[in-house]
C-alpha positions in Angstrom: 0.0 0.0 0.0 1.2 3.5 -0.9 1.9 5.7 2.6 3.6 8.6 3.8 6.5 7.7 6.2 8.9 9.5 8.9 11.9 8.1 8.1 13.2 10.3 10.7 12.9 13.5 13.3 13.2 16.8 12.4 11.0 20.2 12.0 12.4 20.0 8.3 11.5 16.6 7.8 8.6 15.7 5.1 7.4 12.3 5.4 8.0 10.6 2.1 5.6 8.7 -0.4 6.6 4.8 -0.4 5.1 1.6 -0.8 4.5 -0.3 2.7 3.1 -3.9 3.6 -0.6 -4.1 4.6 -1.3 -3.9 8.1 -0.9 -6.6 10.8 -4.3 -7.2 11.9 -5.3 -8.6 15.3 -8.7 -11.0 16.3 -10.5 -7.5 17.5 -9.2 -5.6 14.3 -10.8 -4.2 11.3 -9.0 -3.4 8.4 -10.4 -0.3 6.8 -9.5 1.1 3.3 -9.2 4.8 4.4 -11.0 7.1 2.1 -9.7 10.6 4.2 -7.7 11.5 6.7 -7.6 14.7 9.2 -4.7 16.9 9.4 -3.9 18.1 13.1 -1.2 20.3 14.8 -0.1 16.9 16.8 1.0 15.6 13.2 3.9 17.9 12.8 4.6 17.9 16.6 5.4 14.3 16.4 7.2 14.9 13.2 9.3 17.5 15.7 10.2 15.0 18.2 7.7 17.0 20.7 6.3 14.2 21.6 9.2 11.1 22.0 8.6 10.8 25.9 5.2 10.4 25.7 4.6 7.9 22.4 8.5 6.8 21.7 7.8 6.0 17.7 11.1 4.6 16.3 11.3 5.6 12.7 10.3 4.7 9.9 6.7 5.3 10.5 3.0 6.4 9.2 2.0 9.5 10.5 -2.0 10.4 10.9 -4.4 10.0 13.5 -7.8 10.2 12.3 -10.0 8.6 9.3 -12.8 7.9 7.5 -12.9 4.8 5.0 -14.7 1.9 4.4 -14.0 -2.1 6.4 -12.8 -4.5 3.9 -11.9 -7.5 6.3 -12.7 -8.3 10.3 -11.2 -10.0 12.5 -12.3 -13.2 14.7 -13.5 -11.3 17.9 -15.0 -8.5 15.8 -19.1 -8.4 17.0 -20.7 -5.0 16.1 -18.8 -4.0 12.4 -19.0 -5.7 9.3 -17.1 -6.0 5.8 -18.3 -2.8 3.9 -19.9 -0.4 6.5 -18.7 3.0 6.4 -16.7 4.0 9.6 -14.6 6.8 11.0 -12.0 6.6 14.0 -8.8 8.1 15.8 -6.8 4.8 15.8 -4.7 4.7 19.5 -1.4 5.6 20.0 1.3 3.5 19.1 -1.2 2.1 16.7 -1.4 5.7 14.2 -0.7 5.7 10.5 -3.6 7.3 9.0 -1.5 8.9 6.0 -2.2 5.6 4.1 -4.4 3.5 1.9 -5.3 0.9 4.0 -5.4 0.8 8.4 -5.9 -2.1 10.7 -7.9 -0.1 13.9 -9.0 -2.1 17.0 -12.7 -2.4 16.9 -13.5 -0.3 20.2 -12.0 2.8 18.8 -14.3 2.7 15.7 -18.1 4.3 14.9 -20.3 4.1 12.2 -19.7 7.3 10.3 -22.5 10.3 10.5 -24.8 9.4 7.7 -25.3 12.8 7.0 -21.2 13.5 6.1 -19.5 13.0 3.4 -16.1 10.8 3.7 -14.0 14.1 3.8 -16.0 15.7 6.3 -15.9 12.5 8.7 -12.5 12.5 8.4 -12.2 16.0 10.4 -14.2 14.9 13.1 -12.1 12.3 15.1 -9.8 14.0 16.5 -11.2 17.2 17.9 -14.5 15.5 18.4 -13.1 13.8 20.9 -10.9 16.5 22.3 -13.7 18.8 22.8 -15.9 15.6 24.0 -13.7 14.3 26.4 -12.9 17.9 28.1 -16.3 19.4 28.3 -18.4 16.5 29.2 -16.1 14.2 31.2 -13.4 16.2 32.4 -15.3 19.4 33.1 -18.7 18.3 33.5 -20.1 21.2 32.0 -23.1 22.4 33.1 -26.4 23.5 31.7 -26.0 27.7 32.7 -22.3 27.6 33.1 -19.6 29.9 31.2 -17.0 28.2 29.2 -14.0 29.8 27.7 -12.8 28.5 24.6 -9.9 29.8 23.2 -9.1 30.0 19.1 -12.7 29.3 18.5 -12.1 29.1 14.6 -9.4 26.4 14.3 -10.8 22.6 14.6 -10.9 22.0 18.5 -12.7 25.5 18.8 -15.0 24.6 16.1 -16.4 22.0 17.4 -16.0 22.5 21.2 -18.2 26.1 20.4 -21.0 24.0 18.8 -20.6 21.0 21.5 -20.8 23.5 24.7 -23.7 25.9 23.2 -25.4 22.2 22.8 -25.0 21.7 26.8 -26.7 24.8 27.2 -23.9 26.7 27.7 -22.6 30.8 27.7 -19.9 30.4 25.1 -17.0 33.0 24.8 -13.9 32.7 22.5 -10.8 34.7 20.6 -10.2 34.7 17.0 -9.2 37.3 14.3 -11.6 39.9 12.7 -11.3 37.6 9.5 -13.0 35.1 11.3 -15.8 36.3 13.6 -18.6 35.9 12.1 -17.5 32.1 11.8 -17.3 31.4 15.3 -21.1 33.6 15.7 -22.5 31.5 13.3 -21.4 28.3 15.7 -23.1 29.7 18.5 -20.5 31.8 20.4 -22.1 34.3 22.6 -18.7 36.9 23.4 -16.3 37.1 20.7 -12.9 38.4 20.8 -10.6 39.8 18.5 -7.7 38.4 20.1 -5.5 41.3 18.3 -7.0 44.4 19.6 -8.6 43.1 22.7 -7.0 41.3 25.7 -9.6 38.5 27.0 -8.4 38.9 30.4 -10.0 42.9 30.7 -13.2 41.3 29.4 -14.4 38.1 31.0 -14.9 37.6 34.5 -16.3 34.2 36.6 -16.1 31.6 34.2 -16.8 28.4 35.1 -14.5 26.5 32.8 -11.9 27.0 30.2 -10.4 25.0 27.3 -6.6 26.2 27.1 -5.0 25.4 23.9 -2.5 28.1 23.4 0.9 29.6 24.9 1.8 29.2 28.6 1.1 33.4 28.6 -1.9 32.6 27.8 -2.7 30.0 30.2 -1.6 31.9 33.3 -4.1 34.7 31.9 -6.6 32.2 31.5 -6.7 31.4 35.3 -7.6 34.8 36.2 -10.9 34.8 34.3 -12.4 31.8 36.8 -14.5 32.0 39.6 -12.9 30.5 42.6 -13.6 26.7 42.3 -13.6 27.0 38.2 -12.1 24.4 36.1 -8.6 25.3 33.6 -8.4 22.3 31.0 -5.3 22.5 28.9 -4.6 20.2 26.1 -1.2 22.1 25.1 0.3 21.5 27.9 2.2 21.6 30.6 1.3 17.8 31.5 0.6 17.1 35.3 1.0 14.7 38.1 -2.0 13.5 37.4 -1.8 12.9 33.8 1.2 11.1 34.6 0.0 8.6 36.9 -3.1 7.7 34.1 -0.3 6.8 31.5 1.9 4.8 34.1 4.9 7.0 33.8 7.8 6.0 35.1 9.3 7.7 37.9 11.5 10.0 36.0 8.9 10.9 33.6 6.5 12.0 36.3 9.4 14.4 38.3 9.4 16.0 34.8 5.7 16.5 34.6 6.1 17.7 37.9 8.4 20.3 37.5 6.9 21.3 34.2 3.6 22.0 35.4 4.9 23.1 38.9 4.3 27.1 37.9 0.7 26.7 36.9 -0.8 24.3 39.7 1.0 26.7 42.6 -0.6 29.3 40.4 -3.7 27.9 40.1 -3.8 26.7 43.8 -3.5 30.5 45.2 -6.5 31.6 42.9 -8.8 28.7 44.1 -9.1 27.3 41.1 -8.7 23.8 39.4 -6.2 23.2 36.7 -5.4 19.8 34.8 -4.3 18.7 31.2 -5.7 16.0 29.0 -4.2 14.3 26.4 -7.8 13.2 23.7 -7.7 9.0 23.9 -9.4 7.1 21.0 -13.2 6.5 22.0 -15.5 4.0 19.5 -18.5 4.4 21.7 -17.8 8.3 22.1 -17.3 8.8 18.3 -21.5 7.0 18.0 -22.5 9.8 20.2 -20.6 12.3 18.0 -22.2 10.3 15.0 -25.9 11.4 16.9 -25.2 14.8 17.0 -24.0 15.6 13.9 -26.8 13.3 11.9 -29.6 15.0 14.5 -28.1 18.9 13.0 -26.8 19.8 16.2 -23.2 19.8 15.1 -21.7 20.3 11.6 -18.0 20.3 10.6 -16.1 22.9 9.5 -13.6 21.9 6.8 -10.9 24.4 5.4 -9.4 22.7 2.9 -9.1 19.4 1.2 -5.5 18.1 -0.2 -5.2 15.1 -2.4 -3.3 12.3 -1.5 0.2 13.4 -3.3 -0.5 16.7 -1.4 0.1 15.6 1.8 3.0 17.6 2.6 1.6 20.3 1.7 -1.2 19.8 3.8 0.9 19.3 7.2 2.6 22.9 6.5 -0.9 24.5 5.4 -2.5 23.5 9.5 1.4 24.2 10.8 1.3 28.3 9.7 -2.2 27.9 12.3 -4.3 29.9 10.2 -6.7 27.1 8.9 -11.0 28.1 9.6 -12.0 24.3 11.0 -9.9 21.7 9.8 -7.9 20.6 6.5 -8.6 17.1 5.3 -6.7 14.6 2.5 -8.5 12.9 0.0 -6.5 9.4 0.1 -9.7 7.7 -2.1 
């Protein structure tokens, strides 16, 4: 099968176009001829190394984490898929390689696609569906009446996360650029920002919760906007304690999460508020929920730009300059 590979670390890296074996599959595996894949900022991060002490992938490998296709084979144990339907997942780690024709995906971290989607808009849902999913409704436990505070509202966490909390019955405020504020209004956000003539901090007050995904400035500013007892969420780090002991870190690894993230709990601590980081995990029975949502019109995706297959270079440094509205998707069938 044809697949872009690392062959090795580096910011200048481009994975390269080569022909690999099929996929091992396993008794609970499907084997899915991938008709999209999602392009996400976590791509070129593990392409940077970022990552290596977290998910230690030894070159050469596939890159991608999220897909949409169609099952061509099953496995033995496999009970609730079958050869043909039309599925989308975010494959686990140590188990990626989306940038391909063909993927072998453990049953559990697979859904039945939304009906309603085409193949390239299923494929930019994985990912920061279950971000936004994960964060809002079982970290934060968002509440019906509570404000949330979601920052870059028009890149593909923001996107969805806007749509996802306004759904919860949420107050819904986010930052973007002038070029893009009637995109995020249109998804349901109640206070906009123009993140480059206005400063967030001077403007919101009491939130209950918010979703951090920029710059550590921006995360110390972001606990000052909470009520005491308000919940931080960062999934750009740094990683905690606790985020160490739910991957099984060894010891070393966790004195480094420790330390990284020392600043921001003692911060965090003083102001009465909670702060924590999560790091999305793949989700089968999540992504049916999702699949609800978005076939019931509650949630649509918002897709920037499609790439063909041969394009997919091009694609990781398009969603690395951070300017993409929603998400960029390639066209692998």
């Amino acid at each position: 099968m044809k697949a872009f590979v690392l062959t090795r670390y580096g910011k200048k890296v481009a994975p390269i176009a080569m022909e690999m074996p099929d996929p091992k599959m396993f008794e609970n595996d499907v084997l899915i001829e991938v008709h999209a894949t999602g392009v996400n900022p976590l791509d070129s991060k593990i392409r940077d190394g970022e990552f290596k002490l977290l998910l230690p992938y030894k070159p050469p490998f596939i890159l991608g984490h999220e897909l949409a296709g169609r099952v061509v084979k099953v496995g033995g144990n496999v009970k609730n898929i079958k050869v043909g339907d039309e599925v989308y997942a975010r494959p686990t780690d140590h188990r990626i390689g989306t940038f391909a024709e063909f993927i072998a995906v453990d049953e559990k971290d697979v859904a039945l696609k939304p009906k309603s989607l085409t193949m390239e808009e299923a494929a930019s849902i994985p990912l920061v569906g279950l971000t936004a999913w994960q964060v809002l409704i079982e970290k934060a436990k968002l509440k019906k009446g509570e404000k949330v505070f979601i920052q870059a509202g028009s890149g593909g966490v923001g996107t969805f996360a806007i749509q996802l909390a306004k759904s919860m019955g949420a107050t819904v405020a986010t930052t973007t650029s002038a070029a893009n504020m009637e995109v995020v209004k249109s998804l349901g956000a109640d206070v906009v920002i123009d993140y480059k003539k206005e400063d967030f901090e001077t403007i919101l007050k009491d939130y209950d919760v918010v979703i951090n995904s920029q710059d550590t400035k921006t995360l110390y500013k972001s606990l000052g906007i909470l009520r005491k007892g308000g919940r931080l969420i960062s999934i750009s780090g740094p990683p905690d304690t606790r985020f160490a002991d739910d991957l099984g870190a060894p010891w070393l690894l966790k004195m480094v999460m420790f330390c990284l993230s020392y600043g921001v709990r003692k911060k965090a601590k003083k102001l009465n508020v909670e702060y924590s980081f999560h790091f999305m995990k793949s989700d089968g029975k999540a992504l049916s929920e999702i699949s609800t949502l978005i076939d019931s019109s509650i949630i649509r995706p918002v897709v920037d730009k499609v790439f063909s297959f041969d394009e997919a270079n091009d694609a990781l440094t398009y969603v690395q300059r951070g300017h993409a509205k929603g998400k960029v998707v390639i066209k692998v069938k």
